[in-house]
C-alpha positions as CSV (number, residue, x, y, z in Angstrom):
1,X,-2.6,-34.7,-19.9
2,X,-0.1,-37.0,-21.5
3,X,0.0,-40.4,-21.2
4,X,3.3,-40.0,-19.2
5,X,1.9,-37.8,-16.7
6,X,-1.3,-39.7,-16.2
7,X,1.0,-43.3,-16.0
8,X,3.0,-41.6,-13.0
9,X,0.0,-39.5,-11.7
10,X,-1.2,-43.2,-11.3
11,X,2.0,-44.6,-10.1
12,X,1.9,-42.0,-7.5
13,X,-1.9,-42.9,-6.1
14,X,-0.7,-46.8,-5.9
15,X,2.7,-45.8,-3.8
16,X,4.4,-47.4,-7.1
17,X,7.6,-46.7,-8.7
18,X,8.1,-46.8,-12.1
19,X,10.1,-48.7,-14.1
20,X,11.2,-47.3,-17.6
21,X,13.2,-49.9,-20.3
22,X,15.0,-48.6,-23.6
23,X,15.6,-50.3,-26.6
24,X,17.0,-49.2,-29.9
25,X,14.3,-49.5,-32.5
26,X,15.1,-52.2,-35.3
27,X,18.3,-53.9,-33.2
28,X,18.9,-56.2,-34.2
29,X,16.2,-56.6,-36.8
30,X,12.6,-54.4,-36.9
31,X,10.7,-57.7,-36.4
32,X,12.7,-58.9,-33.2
33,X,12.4,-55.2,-31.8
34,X,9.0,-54.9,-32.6
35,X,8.0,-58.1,-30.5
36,X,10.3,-57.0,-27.6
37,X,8.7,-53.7,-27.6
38,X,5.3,-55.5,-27.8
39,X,6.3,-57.6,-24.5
40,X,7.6,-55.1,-22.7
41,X,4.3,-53.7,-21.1
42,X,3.0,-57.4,-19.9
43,X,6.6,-57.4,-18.7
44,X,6.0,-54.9,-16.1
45,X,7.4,-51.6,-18.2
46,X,5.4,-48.8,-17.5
47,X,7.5,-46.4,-19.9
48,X,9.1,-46.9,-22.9
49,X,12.2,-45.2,-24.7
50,X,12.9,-45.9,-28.0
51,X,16.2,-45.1,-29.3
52,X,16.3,-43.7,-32.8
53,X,19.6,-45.0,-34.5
54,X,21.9,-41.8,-35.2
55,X,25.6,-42.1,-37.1
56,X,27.5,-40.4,-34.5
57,X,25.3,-41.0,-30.9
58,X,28.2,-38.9,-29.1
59,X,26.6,-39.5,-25.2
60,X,26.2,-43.8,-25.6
61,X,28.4,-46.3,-24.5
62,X,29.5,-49.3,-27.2
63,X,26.5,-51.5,-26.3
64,X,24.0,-48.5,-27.8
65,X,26.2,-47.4,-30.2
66,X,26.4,-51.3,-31.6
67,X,22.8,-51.5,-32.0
68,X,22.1,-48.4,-33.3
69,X,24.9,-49.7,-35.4
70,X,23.0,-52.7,-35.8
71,X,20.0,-51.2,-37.0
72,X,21.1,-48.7,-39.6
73,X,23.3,-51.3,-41.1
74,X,19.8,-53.2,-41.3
75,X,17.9,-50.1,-43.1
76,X,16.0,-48.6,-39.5
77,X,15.2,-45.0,-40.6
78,X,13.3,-42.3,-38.9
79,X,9.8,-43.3,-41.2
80,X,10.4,-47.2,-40.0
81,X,11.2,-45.8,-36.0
82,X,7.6,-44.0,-36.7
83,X,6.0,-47.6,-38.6
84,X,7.3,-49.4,-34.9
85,X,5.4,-47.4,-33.0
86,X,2.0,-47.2,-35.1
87,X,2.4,-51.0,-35.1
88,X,2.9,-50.9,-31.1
89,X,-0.2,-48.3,-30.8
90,X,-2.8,-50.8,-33.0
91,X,-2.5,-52.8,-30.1
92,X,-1.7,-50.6,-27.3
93,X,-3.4,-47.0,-26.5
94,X,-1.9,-46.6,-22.6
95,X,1.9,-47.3,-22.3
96,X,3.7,-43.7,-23.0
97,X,6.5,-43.9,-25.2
98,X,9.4,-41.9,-25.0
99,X,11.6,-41.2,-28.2
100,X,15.3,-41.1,-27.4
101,X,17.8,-40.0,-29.5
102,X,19.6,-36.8,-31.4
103,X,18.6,-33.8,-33.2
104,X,19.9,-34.2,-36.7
105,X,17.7,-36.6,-38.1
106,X,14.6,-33.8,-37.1
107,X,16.5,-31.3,-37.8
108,X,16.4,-32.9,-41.6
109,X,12.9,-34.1,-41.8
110,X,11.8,-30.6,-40.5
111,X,10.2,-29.9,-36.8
112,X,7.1,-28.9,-37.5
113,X,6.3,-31.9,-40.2
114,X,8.3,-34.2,-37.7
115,X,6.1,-33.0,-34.6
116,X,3.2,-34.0,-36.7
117,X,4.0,-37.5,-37.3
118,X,5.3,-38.3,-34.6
119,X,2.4,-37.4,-32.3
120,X,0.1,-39.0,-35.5
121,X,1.9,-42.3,-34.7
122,X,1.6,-41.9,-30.9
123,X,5.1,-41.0,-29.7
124,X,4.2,-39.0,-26.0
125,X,7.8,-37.6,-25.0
126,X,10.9,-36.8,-26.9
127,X,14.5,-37.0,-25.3
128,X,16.9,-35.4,-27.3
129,X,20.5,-35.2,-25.9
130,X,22.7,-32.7,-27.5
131,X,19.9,-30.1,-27.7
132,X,20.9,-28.0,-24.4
133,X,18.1,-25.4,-22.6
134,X,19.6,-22.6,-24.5
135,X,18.4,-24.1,-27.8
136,X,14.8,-24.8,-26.3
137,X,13.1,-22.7,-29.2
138,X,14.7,-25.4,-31.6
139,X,12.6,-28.2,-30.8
140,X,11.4,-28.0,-26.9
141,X,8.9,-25.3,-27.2
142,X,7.7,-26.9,-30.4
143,X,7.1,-29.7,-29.2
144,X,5.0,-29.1,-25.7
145,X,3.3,-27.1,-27.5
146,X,2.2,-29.9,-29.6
147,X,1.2,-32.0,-27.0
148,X,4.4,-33.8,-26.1
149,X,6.7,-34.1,-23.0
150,X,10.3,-32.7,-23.8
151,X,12.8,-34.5,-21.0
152,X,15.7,-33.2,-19.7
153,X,18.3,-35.0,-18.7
154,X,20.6,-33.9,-15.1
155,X,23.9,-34.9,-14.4
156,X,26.1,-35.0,-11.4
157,X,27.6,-32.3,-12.9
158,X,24.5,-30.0,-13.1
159,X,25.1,-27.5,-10.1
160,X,22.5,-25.6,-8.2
161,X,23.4,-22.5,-10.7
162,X,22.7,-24.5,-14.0
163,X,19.9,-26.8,-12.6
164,X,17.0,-24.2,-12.7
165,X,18.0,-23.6,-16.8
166,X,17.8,-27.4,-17.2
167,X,14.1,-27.7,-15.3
168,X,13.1,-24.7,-17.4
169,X,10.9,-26.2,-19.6
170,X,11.0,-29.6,-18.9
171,X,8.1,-31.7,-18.8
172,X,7.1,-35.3,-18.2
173,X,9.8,-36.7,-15.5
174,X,13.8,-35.3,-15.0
175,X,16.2,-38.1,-16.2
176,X,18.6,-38.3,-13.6
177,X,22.0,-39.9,-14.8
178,X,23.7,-41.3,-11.9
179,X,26.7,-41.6,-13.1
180,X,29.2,-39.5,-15.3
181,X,30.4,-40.2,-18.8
182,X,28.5,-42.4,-21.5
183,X,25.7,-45.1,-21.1
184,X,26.7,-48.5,-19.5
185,X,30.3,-47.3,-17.8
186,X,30.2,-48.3,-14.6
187,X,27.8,-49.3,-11.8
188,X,25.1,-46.9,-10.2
189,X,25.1,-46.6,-6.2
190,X,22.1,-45.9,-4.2
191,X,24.1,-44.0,-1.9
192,X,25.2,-41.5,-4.4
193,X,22.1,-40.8,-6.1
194,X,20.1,-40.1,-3.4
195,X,21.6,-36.6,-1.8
196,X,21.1,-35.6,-5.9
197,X,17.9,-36.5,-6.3
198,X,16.5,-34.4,-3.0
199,X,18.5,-31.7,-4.2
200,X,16.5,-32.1,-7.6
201,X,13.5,-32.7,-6.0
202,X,13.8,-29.4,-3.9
203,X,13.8,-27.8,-7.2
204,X,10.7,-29.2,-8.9
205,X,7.5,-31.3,-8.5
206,X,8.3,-33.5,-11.6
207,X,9.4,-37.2,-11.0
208,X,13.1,-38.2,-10.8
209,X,14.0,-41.2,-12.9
210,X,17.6,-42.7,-12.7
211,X,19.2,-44.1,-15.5
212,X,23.0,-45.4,-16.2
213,X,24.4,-48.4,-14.7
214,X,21.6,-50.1,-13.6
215,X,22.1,-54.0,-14.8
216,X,20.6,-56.4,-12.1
217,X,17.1,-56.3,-9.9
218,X,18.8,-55.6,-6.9
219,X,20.3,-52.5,-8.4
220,X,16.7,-51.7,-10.1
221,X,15.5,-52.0,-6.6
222,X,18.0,-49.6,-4.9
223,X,17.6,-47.2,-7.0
224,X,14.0,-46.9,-7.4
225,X,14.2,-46.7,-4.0
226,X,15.4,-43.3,-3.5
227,X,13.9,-42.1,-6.7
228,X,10.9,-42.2,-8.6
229,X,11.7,-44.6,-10.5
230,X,14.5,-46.3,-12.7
231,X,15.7,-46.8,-16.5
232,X,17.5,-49.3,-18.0
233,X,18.8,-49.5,-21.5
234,X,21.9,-51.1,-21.9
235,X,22.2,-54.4,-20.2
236,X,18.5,-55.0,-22.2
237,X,20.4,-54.0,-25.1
238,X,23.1,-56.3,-24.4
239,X,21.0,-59.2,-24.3
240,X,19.8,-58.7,-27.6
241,X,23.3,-58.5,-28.9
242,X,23.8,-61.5,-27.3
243,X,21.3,-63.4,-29.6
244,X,18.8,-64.0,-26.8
245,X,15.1,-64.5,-27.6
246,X,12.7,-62.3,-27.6
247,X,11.5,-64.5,-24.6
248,X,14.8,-64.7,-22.9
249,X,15.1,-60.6,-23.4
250,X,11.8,-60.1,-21.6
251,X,12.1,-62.2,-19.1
252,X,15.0,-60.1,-18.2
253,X,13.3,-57.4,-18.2
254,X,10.5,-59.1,-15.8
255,X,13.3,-59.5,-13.6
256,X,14.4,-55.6,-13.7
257,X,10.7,-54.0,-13.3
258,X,9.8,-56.3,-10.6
259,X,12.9,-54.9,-8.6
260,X,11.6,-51.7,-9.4
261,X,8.3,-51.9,-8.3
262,X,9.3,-53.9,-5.2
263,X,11.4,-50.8,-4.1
């Protein structure tokens, strides 16, 4: 078992929903990402993605694409994303951490020699967005079979014919993005989300976790509440790029899980 299954295998036996943060690893420098991602478990996180920094991220909104902007212009690379999280793990053996991002940059390194590093350095789930079901031999099957969760993402747009392909082979939880178009475009609703996530739920035992416009507790709070859980990434994100502390930025993010876990 993972340590994402057995964090929501527990959040299930406490009546707990989860609450899952992203940041983009080395925004706006490695040290001030490394000490968020260090806070964000005593800040109530109970997953985290990590964003790997990519030259052309075609599904984020401006506030990701700045920082993984941010971070390449600071020298982040794929060996330094994999340094983070070996630092995080010296530290911290239970929080699962998700690594979000494209498929170039393994594509380069190689799968098999990047599936060995990154579960070496402790990387439990991999969410890689332009790789669609129909390219699972790439990288998905690959990587289960080395021990880590491959999530797929759902849209609004993922009908009752094409849902079945995307649970296929998906492991971990479903990211459900509530709305459509890129990260941080508009506002998620409660109301809309929760017909899709039944309809997702019908389909599979795995937990649903919303993510996309979700930028206050009271919207952590509604959405967790007709889900499994919630993710947010860019109005954390934001507060970085707005030269906030690391002590400001988690605080923050106090705010967000505790709507979360309230729901």
């Amino acid at each position: 078992m993972t340590r994402i299954e057995s964090t929501f295998d527990r959040l299930k036996s406490e009546g707990s929903k989860a609450f899952v943060s992203y940041i983009m690893a080395g925004d706006p420098d490695v040290a001030t990402s490394l000490a968020v991602m260090k806070g964000l478990p005593d800040a109530g996180v109970d997953v985290i993605e990590l964003g790997l920094p990519f030259t052309d991220p075609m599904a984020d909104g401006p506030t990701i694409q700045l920082a993984g902007q941010r971070a390449l212009e600071g020298g982040m690379t794929l060996n330094k994303t994999l340094d983070m999280v070996r630092d995080f793990r010296a530290e911290n053996d239970e929080t699962p951490i998700v690594l979000m991002g494209y498929y170039n940059p393994i594509y380069s390194r190689g799968v098999d020699t990047f599936l060995q590093q990154a579960r070496e350095a402790g990387i439990d789930g991999l969410i890689i967005v332009d790789l669609p079901p129909e390219e699972d031999d790439e990288l998905c099957i690959p990587a289960q079979a080395a021990g880590l969760n491959f999530i797929r993402l759902a849209t609004p747009t993922t009908d009752d014919k094409r849902l079945p392909k995307v649970l296929q082979n998906t492991s971990g939880f479903v990211y459900y993005v509530s709305i459509t178009g890129i990260t941080g475009a508009a506002a998620a609703e409660a109301a809309d989300v929760a017909p899709e996530v039944a309809r997702i739920k019908a389909k599979t035992d795995l937990p649903i976790i919303v993510g996309f416009g979700i930028r206050s507790p009271e919207t952590s709070r509604a959405i967790a509440s007709v889900a499994d859980g919630c993710v947010v990434g860019s109005a954390i994100v934001a507060e970085l790029a707005a030269g906030k502390s690391v002590e400001e930025v988690l605080s923050f993010v106090a705010g967000l899980a505790e709507g979360a876990h309230s729901a």
